[in-house]
N, C-alpha and C positions, 0 to 999 in steps of 0.2 A: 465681559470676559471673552479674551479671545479664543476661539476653536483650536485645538492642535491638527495640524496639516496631518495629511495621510500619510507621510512619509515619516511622522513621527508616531504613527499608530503602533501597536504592540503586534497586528498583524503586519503589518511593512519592516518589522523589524525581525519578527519569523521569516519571512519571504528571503530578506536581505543575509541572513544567516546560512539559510540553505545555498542561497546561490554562491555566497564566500566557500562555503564549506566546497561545492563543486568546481569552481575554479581553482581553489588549492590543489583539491583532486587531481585534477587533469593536470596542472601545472606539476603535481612531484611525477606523474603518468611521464609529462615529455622529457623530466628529467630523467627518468630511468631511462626512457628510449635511447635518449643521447648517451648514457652511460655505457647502457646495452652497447653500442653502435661501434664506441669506441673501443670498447676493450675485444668485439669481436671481429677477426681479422675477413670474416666472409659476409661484414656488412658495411657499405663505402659512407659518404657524405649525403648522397643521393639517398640512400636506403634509408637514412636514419630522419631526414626529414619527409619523404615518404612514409614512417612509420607514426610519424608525429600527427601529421593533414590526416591519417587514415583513423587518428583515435580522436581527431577532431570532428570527424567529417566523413568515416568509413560509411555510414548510412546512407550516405548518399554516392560512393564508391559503385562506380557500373564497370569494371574492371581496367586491362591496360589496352590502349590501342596498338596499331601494329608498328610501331616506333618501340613501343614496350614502356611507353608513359600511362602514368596513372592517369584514369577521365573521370569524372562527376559530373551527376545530374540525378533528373527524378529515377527514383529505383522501387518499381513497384511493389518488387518480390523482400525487397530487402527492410521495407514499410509493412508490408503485411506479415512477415513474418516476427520481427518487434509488436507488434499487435497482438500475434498469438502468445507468445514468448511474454507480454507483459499484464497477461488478464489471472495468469495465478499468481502473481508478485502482489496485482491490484488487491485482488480479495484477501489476501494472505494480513495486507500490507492496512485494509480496512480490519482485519480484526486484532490484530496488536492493537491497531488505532482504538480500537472500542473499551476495550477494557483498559488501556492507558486512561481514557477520558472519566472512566471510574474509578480510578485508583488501582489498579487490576496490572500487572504483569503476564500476559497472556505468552511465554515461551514454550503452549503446548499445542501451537498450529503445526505441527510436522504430523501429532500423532490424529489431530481432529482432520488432517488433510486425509492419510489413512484409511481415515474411515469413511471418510466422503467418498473415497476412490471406491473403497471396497465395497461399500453399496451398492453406488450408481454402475460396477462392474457387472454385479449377480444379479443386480435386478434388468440393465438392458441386455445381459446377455445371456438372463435367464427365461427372459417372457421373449415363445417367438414369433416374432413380423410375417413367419411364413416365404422368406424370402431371402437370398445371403447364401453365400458362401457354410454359413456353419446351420443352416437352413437342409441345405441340397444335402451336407456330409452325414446328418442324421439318416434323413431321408432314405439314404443309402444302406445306411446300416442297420435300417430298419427299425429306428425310433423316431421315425415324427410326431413332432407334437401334437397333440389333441386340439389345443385353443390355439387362437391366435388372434395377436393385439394387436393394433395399427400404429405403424413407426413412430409416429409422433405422441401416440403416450406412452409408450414404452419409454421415448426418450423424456417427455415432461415427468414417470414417475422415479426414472432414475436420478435423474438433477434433486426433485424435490427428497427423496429418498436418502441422497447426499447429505445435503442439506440437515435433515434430521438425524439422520447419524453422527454427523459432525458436531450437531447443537448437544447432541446426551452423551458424548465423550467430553465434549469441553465442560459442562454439566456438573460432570467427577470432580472438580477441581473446586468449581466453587459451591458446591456442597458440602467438603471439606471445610474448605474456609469459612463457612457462614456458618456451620454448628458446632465444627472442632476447633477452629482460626488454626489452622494448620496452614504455612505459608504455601501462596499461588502458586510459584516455582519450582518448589519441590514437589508438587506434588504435580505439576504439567510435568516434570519432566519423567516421575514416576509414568504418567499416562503414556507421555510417549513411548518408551521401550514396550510397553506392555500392548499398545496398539502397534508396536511395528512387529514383534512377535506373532502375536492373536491374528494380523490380518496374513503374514507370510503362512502361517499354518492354516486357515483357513482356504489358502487359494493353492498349498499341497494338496488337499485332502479334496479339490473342487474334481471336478467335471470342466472347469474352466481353462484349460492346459493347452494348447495350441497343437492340435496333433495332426492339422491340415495340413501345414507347411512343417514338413516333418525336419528340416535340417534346423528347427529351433526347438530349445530345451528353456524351460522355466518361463515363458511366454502368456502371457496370458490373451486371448482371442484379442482384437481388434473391435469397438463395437461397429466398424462399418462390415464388419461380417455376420454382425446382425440386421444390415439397413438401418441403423442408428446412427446417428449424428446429427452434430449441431447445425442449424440451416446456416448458409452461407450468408444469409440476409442482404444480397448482390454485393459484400464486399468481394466476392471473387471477381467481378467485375472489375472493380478500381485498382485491385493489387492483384492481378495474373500471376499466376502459375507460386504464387505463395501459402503457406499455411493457414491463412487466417480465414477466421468463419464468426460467427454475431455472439460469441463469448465475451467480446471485449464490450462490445453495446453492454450485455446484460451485467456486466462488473462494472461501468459507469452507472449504472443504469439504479445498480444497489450501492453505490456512493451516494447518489443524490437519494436514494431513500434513508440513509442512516445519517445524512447531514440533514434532513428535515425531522426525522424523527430526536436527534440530540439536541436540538438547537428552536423547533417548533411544536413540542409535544411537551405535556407535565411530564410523564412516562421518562421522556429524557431529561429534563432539568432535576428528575427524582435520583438520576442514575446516577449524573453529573454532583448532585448533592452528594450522595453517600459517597464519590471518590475523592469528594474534595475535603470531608469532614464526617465516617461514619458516624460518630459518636453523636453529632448537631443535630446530620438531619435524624437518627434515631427520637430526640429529644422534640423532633418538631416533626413528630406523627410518621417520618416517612417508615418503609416497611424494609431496612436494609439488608436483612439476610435474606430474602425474598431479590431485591433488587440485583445484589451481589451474584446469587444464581445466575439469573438471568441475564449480567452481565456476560458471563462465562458462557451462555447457551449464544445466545448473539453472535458472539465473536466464535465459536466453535463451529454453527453455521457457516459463517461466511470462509472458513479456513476448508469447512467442507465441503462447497460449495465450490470454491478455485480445485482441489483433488479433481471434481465432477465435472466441472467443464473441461477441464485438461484433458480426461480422456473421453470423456462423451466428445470428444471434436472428432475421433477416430482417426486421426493423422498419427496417434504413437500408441505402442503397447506398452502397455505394465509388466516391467519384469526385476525381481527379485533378488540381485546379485550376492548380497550375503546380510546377516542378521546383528552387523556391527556398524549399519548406517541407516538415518534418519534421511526423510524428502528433502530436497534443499532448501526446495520453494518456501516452505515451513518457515524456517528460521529467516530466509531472504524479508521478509514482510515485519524484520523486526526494523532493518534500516532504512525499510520505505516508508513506514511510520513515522521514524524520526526524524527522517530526513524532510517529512510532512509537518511535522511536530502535529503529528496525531489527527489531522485535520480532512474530513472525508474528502473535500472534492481535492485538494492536495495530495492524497495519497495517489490519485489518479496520473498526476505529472510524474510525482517521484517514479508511481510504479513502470510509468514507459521509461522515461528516462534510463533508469538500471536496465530495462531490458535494451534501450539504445546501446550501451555500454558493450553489451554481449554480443548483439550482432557489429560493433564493432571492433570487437577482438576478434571475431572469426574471418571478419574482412583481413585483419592484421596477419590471420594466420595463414590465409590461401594468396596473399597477394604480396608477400614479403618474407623475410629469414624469421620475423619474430614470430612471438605465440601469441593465444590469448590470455595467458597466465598474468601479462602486464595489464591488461583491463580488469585483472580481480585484485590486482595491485590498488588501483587507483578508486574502484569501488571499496574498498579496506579503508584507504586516508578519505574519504569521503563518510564514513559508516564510523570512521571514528572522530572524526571532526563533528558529524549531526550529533554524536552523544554529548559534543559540548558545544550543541547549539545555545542553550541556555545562556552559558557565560557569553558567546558572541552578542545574545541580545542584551546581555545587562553591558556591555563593553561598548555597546553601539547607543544604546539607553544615555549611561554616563557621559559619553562624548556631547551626545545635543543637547543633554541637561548643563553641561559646562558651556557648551556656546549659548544657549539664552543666557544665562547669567553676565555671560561676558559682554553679550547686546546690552541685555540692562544696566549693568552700570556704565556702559559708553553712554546711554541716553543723560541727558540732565534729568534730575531730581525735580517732580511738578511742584511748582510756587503755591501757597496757601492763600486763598482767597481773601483779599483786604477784607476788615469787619466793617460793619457798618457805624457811624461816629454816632454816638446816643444820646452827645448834648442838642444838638437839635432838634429832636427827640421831647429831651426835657424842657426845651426851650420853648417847645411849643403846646405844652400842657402846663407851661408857668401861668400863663391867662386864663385859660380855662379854670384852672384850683381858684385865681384871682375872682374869677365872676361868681363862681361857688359859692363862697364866702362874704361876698356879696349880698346876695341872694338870702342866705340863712337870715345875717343881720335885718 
């Protein structure tokens, strides 16, 4: 029997689906440009195919030289900053993927993000290093701290601190569902308003309010005002003078732990059971309301976890604009999932990829008339093409299931093996019966 080639695998045809889906992307993307282009009288021919190269290829945009032409090449800053920009898409974009892989709609990573944040906030900038800017302002005022912990586990207890808070909000959800079967959805999205409520009044009510840099309101400290941050882990070396710091390592880092724990562990072929058939595996010993939890704690982790490195990096503050919106990042990690079809070391491409997207719409914005609102354009017809990546794989399925068939009957029909003639056969055990008979007489 022959092997089906790789290009007719079910994973070459995921692959194949995502990448259509992105080329359509980009493709209605240059369409709008030219649209844009023409109907506005203060962008020429030149502009508009400039805006096209820059959503192609803005990543790699090093500004215009003194002609006033666009130039490309390697951009360090513009690399590293797609890096930092795509390590909470990543983890966001692994825990949709987790509970997808269980059967699990996990659309409550905005509120388990939340809580990630809000953890790893009060606990690294609550224990002090003894050192920092919000170090010196106590000091001043005549509260210095009594103890003091060294930067680096302050910052390993707020990550892990994240971490756990993220896993026992995501938690809610599927404990719900495994004693009441109250559906996932509604009840993630119950969580989320309720963590983004609980955590805005919890950082009212803090100590944690930014009162150093007085021309800011509703701020929350920095943790590099505590000496807290993520270590550079020498990518500041390769990408100068950018954002990026070894968050992004540690969100590959737990892709390749959750693609060996689904794929090489009972633990995960358990998990992967219950979402593909709670009722079965029930019926063949496994423990599914037990498993279901835990799906939910996993993927709550890892949602808390992206909250926690985002600002344990110390390059942005938390701030609280009003009580009528969720994190983006959250909801972002439902179409790096999909757009993954749920697959850990795949959510790691999608999740750069989207954040490519971002930094180049900001290229589009500082170096021509348009904005970056057409790159959430083209992340949209991408984010709704992946929800019907499905059908592209059974469309692309069907197509090389009709071309073998078409091979086959072009080939001739194999010929039946001539039988073998059995009078000669009998012709030569006619003598022998003859000597037999012989013999007897």
């Amino acid at each position: 029997m022959k092997k089906n080639s790789f290009l007719r695998s079910p994973g070459a045809r995921s692959v194949m689906a995502s990448v259509i889906s992105i080329l359509i992307g980009l493709l209605a993307g240059s369409v709008l440009i030219w649209i844009v282009g023409l109907v506005s009288p203060t962008i020429s021919a030149k502009g508009i195919w400039e805006g096209i190269r820059l959503v192609f290829a803005g990543l790699f945009s090093t500004g215009r030289n003194a002609a006033g032409a666009l130039t490309f090449g390697f951009n360090p800053t513009n690399i590293g900053n797609m890096l930092f920009r795509a390590t909470p898409l990543v983890l966001t974009g692994l825990s949709v993927a987790v509970a997808f892989k269980t059967g699990l709609f996990n659309i409550g990573a905005p509120g388990q993000y939340l809580a990630g944040t809000a953890a790893s906030l009060f606990i690294g900038l609550g224990l002090s290093t003894g050192s920092g800017p919000l170090y010196d302002w106590l000091v001043a005022q005549g509260m210095a701290p009594a103890v003091i912990f060294p930067a680096w586990l302050v910052w390993t207890l707020a990550f892990l601190g994240g971490m756990l808070a993220g896993a026992l909000w995501g938690a809610i959800p599927g404990l719900l569902k495994s004693l009441l079967n109250i559906n996932e959805v509604l009840a993630c999205i119950m969580t989320n308003w309720i963590a983004a409520n609980l955590v805005t009044w919890m950082f009212d009510v803090s100590n944690l309010k930014n009162v150093i840099e007085g021309t800011k309101t509703g701020y929350i400290y920095k943790t590099t005002f505590n000496n807290v941050a993520t270590s550079k882990m020498g990518l500041d070396k390769i990408f100068p003078n950018s954002q990026v710091n070894g968050g992004i390592i540690i969100a590959m880092a737990l892709a390749v732990l959750v693609y060996i724990m689904l794929t090489r562990t009972t633990f995960g072929y358990q998990l992967k059971a219950c979402g593909s058939n709670r009722f079965a595996a029930r019926y063949a010993g496994i423990n599914d309301k037990r498993n279901i939890v835990l799906s939910m704690a996993i993927a709550g982790a890892l949602a808390g976890a992206a909250g926690s490195l985002y600002y344990l990096s110390g390059n942005t503050e938390f701030f609280w604009s009003t009580y009528q919106s969720l994190p983006a990042a959250g909801f972002n990690g439902i179409p790096v999932a999909l757009l993954a079809s749920n697959h850990p070391i795949g959510v790691v491409f999608t999740g750069i990829f989207m954040s490519m997207l971002d930094i180049c719409g900001l290229q589009l914005t500082n170096l021509t008339a348009y904005n970056e609102y057409i790159t959430d354009v083209i992340i949209a017809v991408i984010v709704y093409l992946s929800a019907f990546s499905l059908l592209i794989k059974m469309m692309l399925g069907r197509r090389r299931k009709a071309a073998a068939e078409a091979a086959a009957d072009a080939q001739p029909a194999p010929q039946p093996d001539p039988q073998p003639d059995p009078q000669p056969a009998a012709a030569e055990a006619a003598p022998v019966q003859a000597a037999g008979e012989e013999e007897n007489a």
